[in-house]
C-alpha positions in Angstrom: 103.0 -33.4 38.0 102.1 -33.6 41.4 101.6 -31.2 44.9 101.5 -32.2 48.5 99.6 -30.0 50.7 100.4 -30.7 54.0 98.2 -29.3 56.5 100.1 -28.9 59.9 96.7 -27.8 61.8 95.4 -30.1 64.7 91.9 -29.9 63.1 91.7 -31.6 60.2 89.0 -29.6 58.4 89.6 -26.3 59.8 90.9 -23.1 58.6 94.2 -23.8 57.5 92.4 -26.6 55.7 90.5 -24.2 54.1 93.2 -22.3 52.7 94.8 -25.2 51.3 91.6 -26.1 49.8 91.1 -23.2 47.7 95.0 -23.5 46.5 93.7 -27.4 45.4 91.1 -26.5 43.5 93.0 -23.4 41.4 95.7 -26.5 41.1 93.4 -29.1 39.6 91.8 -25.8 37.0 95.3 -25.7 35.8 96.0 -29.3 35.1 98.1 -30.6 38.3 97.2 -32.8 40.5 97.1 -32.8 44.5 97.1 -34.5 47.4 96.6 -33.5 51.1 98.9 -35.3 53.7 97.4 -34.5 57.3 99.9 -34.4 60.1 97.7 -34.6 62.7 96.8 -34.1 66.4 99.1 -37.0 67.5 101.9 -36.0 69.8 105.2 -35.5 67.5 108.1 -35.1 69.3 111.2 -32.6 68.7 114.5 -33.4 67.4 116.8 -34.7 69.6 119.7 -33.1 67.7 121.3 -36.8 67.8 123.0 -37.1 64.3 121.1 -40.7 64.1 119.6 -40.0 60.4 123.3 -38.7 58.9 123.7 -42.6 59.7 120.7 -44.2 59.0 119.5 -41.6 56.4 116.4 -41.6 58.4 115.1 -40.3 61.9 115.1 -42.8 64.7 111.9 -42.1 66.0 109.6 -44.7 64.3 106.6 -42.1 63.5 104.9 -40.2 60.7 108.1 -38.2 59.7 109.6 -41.3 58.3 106.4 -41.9 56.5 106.3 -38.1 55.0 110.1 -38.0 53.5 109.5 -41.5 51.8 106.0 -40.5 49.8 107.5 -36.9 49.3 110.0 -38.5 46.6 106.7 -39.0 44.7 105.6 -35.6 44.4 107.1 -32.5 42.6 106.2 -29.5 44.7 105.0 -28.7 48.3 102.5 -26.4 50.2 102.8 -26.6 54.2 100.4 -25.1 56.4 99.7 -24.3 59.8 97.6 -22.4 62.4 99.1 -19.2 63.8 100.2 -19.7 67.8 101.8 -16.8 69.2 103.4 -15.3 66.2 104.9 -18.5 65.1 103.6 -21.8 63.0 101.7 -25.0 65.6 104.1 -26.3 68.0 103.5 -29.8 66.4 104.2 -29.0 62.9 107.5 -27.4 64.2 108.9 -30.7 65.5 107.6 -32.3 62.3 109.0 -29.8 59.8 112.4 -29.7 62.2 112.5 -33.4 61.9 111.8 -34.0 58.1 114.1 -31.1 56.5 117.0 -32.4 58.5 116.6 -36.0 58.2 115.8 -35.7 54.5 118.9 -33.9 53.9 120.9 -37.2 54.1 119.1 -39.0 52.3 119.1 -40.3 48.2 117.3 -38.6 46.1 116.8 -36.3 48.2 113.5 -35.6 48.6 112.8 -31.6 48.3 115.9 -30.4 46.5 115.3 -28.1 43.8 111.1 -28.8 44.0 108.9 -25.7 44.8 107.2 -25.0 47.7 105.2 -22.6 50.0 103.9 -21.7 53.0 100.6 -20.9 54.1 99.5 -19.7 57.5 95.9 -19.1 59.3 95.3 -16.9 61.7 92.4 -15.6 63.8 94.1 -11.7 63.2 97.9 -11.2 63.6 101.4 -12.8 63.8 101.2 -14.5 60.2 104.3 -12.7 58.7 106.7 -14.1 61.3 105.3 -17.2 61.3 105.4 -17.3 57.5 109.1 -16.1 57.8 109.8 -19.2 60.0 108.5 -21.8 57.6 110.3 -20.5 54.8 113.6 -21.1 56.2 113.2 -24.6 55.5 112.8 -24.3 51.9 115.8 -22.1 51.7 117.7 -24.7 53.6 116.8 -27.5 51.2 117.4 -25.6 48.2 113.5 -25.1 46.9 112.5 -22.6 45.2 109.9 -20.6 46.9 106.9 -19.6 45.3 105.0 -16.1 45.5 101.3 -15.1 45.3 100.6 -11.3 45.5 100.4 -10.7 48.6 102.1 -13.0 52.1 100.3 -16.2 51.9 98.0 -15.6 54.8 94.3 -16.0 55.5 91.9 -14.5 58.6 89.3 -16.3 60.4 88.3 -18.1 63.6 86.3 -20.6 61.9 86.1 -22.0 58.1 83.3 -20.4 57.7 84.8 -17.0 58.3 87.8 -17.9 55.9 85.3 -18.4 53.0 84.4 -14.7 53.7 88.3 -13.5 53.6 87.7 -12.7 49.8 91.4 -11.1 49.4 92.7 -14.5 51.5 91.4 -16.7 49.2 92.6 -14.7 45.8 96.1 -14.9 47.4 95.6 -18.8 47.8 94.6 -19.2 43.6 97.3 -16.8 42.6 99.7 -19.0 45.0 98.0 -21.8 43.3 98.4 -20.7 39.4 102.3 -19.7 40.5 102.7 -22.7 41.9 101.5 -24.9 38.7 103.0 -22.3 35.9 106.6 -23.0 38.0 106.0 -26.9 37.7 105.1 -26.5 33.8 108.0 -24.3 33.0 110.7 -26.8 35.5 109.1 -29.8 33.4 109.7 -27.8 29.9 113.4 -27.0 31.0 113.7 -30.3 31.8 112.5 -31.8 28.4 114.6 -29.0 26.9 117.8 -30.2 28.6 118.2 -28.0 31.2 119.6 -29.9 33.6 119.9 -29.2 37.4 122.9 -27.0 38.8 126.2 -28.5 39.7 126.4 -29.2 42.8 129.0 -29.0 46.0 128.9 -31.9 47.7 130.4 -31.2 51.0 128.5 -28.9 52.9 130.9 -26.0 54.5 130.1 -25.5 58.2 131.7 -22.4 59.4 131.7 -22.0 63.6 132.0 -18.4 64.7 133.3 -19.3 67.8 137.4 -19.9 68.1 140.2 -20.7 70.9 143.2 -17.2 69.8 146.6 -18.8 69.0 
């Protein structure tokens, strides 16, 4: 079993880093094994909103978020995190996240459904709770089950350093850890057991609120 930690922060060793970090380690104690996919301070740009991937089954700009969907098939569960700007997750993991749930969601196997994930968010002092509300909708979207800790997955700091002194921050991140790792061992035993995934309806139901009267 396997976790992708994908750090959405510009700096690559910094505090959302060491958030995620924390989460690894309480994830290798319990037997699963990690990996950290780094998205980056290279430019990512928006989606379009051009319907290219329903076609394709991939998005047409030629960057990392084709890269990401096509080694998440390999892994079994998902942490993203990001920095806190203005009450909301890093503008470039926005357009990356954006890109990858939506693309993905044409393709086969689908890369996320029914796999755990969480979100994690750094901050310097406020505005974690709405931006940990806003990366959560993509799991709900892709039909993941989302996984707890104790408390919202948050830590405080300016700098790494101060993170490592954010004692409650860091318990959340090993409880989120253990959760994470206890929901991968009971999914595998279901498995093994025959439980097999739930039945699916295959055409998605768009509903517009907006009609011409008779």
């Amino acid at each position: 079993m396997k976790v992708l930690l994908v750090n959405g922060s510009p700096h690559q060793k910094g505090c959302t880093y060491t958030a995620l970090a924390e989460v690894q380690k309480t994830l290798e104690e319990e037997g699963i094994q990690s990996d950290f996919y780094w998205v980056g301070n290279q430019d990512i740009v928006g989606c379009k909103g051009c319907y290219v991937c329903t076609m394709k089954r991939k998005c047409m700009f030629q960057d990392c978020v084709n890269e990401f969907t096509e080694l998440a098939v390999q892994y079994d569960g998902f942490i993203f995190g990001s920095p806190v700007y203005f009450s909301g997750m890093n503008g470039n993991v926005m357009s990356f996240m954006d890109r990858v749930f939506f693309s993905s969601s044409a393709q086969d196997p689908h890369p996320f459904r029914y796999k755990p994930a969480a979100a994690v968010v750094s901050a310097r002092r406020a505005g974690t709770t709405s931006a940990l509300d806003q990366m959560n909708k993509y799991f709900l979207y892709s039909e993941m089950p989302v996984i707890s800790s104790r408390y919202w997955n948050m830590v405080h700091g300016s700098a790494p350093e101060e993170v490592t002194q954010d004692q409650e921050g860091l318990q959340i991140m090993r409880v989120l850890g253990r959760n994470m790792a206890w929901f991968l061992k009971l999914k595998e035993a279901g498995e093994k057991a025959g439980i097999t995934t739930p039945k699916r309806e295959e055409v998605r139901i768009a509903t517009n609120f907006i009609r011409t009267g008779k």
